[in-house]
C-alpha positions as CSV (number, residue, x, y, z in Angstrom):
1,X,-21.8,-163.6,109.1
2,X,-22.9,-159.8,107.9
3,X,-22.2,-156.8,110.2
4,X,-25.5,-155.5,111.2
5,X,-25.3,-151.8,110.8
6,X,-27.9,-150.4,113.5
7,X,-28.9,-146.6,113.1
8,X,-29.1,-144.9,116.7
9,X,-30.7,-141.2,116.2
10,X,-29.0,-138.3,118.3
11,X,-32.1,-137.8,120.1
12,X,-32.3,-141.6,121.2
13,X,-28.7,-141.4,122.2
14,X,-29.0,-138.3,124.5
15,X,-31.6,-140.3,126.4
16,X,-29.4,-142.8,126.8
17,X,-26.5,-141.2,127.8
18,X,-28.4,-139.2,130.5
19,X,-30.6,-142.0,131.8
20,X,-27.2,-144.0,132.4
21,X,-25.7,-140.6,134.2
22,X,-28.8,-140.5,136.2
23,X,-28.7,-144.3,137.5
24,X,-25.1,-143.7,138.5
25,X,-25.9,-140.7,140.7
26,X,-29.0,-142.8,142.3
27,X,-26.1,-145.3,143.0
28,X,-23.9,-143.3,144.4
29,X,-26.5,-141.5,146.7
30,X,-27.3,-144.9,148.3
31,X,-23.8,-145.8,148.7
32,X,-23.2,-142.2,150.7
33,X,-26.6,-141.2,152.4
34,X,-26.9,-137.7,154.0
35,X,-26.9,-137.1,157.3
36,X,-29.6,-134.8,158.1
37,X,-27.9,-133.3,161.3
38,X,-24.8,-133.0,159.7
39,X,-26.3,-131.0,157.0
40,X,-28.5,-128.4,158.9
41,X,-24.7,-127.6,160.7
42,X,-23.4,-127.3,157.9
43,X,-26.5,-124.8,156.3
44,X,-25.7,-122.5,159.6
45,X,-22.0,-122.1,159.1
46,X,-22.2,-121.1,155.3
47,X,-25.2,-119.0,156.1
48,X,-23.7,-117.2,159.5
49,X,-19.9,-116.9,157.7
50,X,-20.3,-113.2,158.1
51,X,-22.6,-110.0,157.6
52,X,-22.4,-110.0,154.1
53,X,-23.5,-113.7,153.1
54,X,-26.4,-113.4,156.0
55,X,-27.5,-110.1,154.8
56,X,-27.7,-112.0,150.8
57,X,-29.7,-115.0,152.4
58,X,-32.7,-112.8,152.3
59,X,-34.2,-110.3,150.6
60,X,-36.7,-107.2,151.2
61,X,-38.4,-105.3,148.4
62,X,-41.2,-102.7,148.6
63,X,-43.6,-102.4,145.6
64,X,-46.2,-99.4,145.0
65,X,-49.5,-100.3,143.4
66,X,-51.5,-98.0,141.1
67,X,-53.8,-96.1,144.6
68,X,-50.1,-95.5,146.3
69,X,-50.3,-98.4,148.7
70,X,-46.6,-99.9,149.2
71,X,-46.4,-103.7,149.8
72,X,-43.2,-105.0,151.8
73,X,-42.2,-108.5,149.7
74,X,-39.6,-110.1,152.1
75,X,-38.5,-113.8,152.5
76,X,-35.6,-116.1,152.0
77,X,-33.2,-115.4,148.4
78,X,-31.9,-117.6,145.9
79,X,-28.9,-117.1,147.7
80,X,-30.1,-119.2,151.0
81,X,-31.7,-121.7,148.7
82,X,-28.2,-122.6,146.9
83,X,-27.3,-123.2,150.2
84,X,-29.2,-125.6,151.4
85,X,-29.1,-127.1,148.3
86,X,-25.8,-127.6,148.4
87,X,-26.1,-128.9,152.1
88,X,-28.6,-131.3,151.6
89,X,-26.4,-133.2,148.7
90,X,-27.9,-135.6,146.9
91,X,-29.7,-133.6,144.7
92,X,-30.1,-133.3,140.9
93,X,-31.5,-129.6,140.1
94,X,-31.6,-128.3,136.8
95,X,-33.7,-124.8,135.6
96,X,-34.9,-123.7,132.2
97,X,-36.5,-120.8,130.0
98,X,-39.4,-123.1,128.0
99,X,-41.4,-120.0,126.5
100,X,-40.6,-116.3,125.9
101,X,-42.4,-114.3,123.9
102,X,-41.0,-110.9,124.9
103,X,-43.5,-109.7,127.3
104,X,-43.2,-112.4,129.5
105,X,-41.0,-115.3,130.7
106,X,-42.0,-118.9,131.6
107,X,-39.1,-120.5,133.3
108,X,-39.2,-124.6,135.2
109,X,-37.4,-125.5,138.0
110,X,-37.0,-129.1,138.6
111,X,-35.4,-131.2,142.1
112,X,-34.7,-134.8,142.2
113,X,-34.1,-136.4,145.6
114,X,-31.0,-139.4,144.7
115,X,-32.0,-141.1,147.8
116,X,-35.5,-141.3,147.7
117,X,-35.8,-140.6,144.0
118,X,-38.8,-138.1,144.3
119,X,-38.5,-135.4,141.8
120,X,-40.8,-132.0,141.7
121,X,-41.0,-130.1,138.9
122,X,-42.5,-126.1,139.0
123,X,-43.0,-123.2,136.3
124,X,-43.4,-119.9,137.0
125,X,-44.6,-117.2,134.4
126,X,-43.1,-113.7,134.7
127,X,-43.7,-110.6,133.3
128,X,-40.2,-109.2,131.8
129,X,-41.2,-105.7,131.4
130,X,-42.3,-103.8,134.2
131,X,-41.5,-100.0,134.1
132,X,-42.6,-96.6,134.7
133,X,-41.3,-93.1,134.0
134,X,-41.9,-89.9,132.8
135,X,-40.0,-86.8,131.4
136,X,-40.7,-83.4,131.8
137,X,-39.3,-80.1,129.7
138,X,-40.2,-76.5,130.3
139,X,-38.3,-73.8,127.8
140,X,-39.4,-70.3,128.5
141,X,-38.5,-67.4,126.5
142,X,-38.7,-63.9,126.3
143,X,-37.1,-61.7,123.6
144,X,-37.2,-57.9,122.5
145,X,-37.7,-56.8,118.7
146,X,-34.5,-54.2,118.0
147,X,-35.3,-53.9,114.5
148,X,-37.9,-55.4,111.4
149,X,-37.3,-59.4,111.3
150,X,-34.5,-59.4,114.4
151,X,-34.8,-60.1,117.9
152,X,-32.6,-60.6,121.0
153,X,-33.4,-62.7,123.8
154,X,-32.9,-65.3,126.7
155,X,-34.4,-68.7,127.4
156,X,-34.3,-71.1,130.4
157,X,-34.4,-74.7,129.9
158,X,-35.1,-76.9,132.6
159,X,-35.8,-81.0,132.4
160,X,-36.6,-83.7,134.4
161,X,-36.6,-87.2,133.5
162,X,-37.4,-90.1,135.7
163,X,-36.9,-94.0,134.9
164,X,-38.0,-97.2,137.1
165,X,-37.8,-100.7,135.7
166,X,-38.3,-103.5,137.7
167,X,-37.6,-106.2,135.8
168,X,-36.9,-106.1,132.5
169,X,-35.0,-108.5,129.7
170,X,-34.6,-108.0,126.1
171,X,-32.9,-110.8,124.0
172,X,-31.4,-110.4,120.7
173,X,-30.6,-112.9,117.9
174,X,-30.8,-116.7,118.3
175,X,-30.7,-118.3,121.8
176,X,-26.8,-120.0,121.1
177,X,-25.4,-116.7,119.7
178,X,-27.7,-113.9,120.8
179,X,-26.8,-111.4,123.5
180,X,-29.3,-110.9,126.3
181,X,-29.8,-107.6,128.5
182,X,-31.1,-107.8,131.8
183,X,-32.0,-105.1,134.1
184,X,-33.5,-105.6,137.9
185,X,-34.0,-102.9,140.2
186,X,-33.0,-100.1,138.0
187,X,-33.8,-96.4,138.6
188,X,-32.7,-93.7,137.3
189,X,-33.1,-89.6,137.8
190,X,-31.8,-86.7,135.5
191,X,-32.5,-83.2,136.3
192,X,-31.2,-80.7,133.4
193,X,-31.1,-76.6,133.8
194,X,-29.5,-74.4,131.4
195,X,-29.9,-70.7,130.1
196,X,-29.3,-69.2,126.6
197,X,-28.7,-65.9,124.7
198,X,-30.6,-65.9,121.6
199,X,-30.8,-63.9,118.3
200,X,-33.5,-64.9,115.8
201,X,-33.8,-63.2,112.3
202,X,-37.5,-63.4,110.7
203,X,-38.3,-64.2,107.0
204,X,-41.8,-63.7,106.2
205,X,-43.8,-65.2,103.8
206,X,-47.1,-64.1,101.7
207,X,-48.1,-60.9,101.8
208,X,-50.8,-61.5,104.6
209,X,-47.7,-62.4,106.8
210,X,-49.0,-64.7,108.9
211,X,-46.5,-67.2,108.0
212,X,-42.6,-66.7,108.5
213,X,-39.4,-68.8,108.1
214,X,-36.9,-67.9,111.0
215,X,-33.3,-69.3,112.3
216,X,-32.6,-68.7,115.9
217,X,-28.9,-69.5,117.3
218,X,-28.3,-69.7,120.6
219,X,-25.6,-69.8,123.3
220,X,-25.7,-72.1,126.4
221,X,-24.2,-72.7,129.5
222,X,-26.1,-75.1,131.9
223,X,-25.6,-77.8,134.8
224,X,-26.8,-81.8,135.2
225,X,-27.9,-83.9,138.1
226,X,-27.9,-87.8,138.0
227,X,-29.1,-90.6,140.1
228,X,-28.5,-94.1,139.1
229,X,-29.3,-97.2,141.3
230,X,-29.4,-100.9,140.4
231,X,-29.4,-104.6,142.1
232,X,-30.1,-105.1,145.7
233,X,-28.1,-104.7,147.5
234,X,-28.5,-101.1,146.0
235,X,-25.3,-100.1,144.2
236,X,-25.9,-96.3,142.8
237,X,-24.1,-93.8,140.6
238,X,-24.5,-90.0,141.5
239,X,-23.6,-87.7,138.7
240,X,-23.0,-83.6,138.5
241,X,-21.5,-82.0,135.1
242,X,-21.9,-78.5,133.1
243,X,-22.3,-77.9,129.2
244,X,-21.5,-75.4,127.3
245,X,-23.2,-75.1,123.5
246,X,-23.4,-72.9,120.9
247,X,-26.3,-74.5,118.3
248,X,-28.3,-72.8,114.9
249,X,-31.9,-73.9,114.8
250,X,-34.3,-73.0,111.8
251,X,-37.8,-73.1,112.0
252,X,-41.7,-71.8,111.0
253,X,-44.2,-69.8,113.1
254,X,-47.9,-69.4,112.1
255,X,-49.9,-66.5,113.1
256,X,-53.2,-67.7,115.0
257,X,-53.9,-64.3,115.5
258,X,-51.9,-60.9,115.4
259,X,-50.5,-61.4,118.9
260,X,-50.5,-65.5,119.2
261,X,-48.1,-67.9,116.8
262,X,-47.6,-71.7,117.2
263,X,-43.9,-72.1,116.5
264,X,-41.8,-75.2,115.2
265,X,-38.2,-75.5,114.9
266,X,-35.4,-78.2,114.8
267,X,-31.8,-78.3,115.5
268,X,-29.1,-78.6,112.4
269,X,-26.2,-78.2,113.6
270,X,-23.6,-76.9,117.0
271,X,-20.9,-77.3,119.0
272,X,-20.7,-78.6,122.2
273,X,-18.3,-79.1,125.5
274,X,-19.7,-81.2,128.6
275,X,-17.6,-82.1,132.1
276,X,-19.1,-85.0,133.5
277,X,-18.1,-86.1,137.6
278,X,-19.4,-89.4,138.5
279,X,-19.2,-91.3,142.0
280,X,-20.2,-95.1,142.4
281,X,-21.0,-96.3,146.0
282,X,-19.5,-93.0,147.4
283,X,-16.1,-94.7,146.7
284,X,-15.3,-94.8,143.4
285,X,-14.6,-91.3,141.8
286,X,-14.4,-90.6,137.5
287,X,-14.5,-87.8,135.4
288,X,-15.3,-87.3,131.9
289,X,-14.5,-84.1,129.1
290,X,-15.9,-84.7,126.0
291,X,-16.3,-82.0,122.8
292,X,-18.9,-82.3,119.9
293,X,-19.7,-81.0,116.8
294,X,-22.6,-81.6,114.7
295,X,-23.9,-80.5,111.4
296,X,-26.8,-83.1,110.9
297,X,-30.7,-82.6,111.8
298,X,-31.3,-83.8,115.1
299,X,-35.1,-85.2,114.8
300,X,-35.0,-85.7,118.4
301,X,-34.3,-81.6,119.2
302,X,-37.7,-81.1,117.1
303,X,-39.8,-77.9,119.6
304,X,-43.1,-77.0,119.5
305,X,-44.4,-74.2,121.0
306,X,-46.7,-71.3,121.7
307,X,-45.7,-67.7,121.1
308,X,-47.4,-64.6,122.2
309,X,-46.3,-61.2,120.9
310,X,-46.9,-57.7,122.3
């Protein structure tokens, strides 16, 4: 008599395998019913254990529309539903991400009762970017002409920037081996201040002069204010430092007329020294010293601004 060789594919195996896994659980969930008094005790104790896992069984969130209305979202959490599902027993859950497509997030939750082997099935679609922020910089300066081409002077720098995400997720590389970053509840608050000594030395250009090459450096000595607050419950980050920098920064003006320029410049190259004090839940206390020095073209120091000489 021949062997009969019988091919089984990996998907038709699978199947199998689970199918068999999920007929022994039915099995078992007959043999060992719950008892629904028994369970709703049990639900309490876990729940009540203390403050902290009964302040986690619900959550509160307030969301601000477009006109400025704020919305109180409130209800049971995840937390209180793991409970119960775990008190309940008999249960098969299972959850899943079926679609992504980087803007948004369609995940499926399904529950199948053992006992009465009634199974629901849900999908939810989520946005997975929701943000808003801004940031603000003002850079006044005034300087005095002591000779042809050179002037002396003082600016005062001063920046906001403000940084709200909701809910955000950004996945990178394949779904085995990729890395995934998730933020929820994140905000964010940075308020810069600093004031300079400048010298700047003029090149001009043409005869008609309306164009000049000039290289300003500048020494600065300012402070920094952070805010950073994630997760609820909120855990935040409050952040006070000083910097002290000493940066060359070439540029071009144009002459609009003879007493109003448009100006452009871009920083190549400083030094720098920052002390950085951070405190995390009003606990937890670090510090930070760090020294830099650069000699490359910072595209992100690029200015552009309007000049107006008397």
């Amino acid at each position: 008599m021949e062997n009969e060789i019988i091919q089984v594919s990996g998907g038709e195996m699978l199947e199998a395998i689970n199918r068999s896994e999920i007929d022994g659980q039915i099995a078992t969930a007959h043999k060992f019913p719950r008892d629904i008094m028994q369970c709703k005790k049990n639900m309490i104790a876990l729940a009540a254990m203390d403050d902290d896992v009964a302040y986690n069984c619900f959550y509160h969130l307030e969301r601000t529309s477009k006109d400025g209305k704020t919305t109180v979202i409130e209800g049971p959490s995840v937390r209180f539903t793991e409970i119960i599902s775990a008190c309940w027993q008999n249960l098969r859950i299972a959850g899943r991400i079926i679609a992504n497509d980087g803007k948004t997030i369609t995940a499926q939750g399904v529950c199948h009762d053992l006992e009465s082997n009634v199974a629901y099935s849900i999908e939810v679609k989520r946005s997975i970017l929701n943000s808003k922020g801004y940031t603000f910089r003002v850079s006044p300066m005034i300087a005095y002409a002591f000779r042809d081409n050179m002037a002396l002077g003082g600016r005062f720098i001063y920046s906001r920037t403000l940084l709200k995400l909701d809910n955000a997720e950004l996945h990178f590389g394949n779904e085995e081996t990729g890395t995934n970053i998730v933020a929820r509840d994140f905000y964010s608050l940075k308020q810069t201040y600093s004031a300079a000594a400048i010298w700047r030395q003029y090149i001009p250009l043409g005869r008609n002069k309306r164009f000049a090459l000039f290289n300003e450096m500048q020494l600065s000595g300012g402070g920094t204010q952070a805010r950073f607050a994630k997760d609820s419950p909120v855990k935040g980050t409050y952040q006070t430092g000083y910097t002290f920098s000493l940066g060359i920064s070439p540029g071009i003006i144009a002459f609009a007329t003879n007493n109003m320029a448009v100006e452009v410049n871009v920083g190549v190259m400083g030094i720098s020294y920052s002390h950085t004090k951070q405190v995390h839940n009003q606990v937890t206390v670090g510090k930070r010293d760090a020294s830099m020095m650069n000699f490359k073209v910072n595209i992100f120091s690029i200015g552009l601004g309007m000049a107006f000489y008397l």
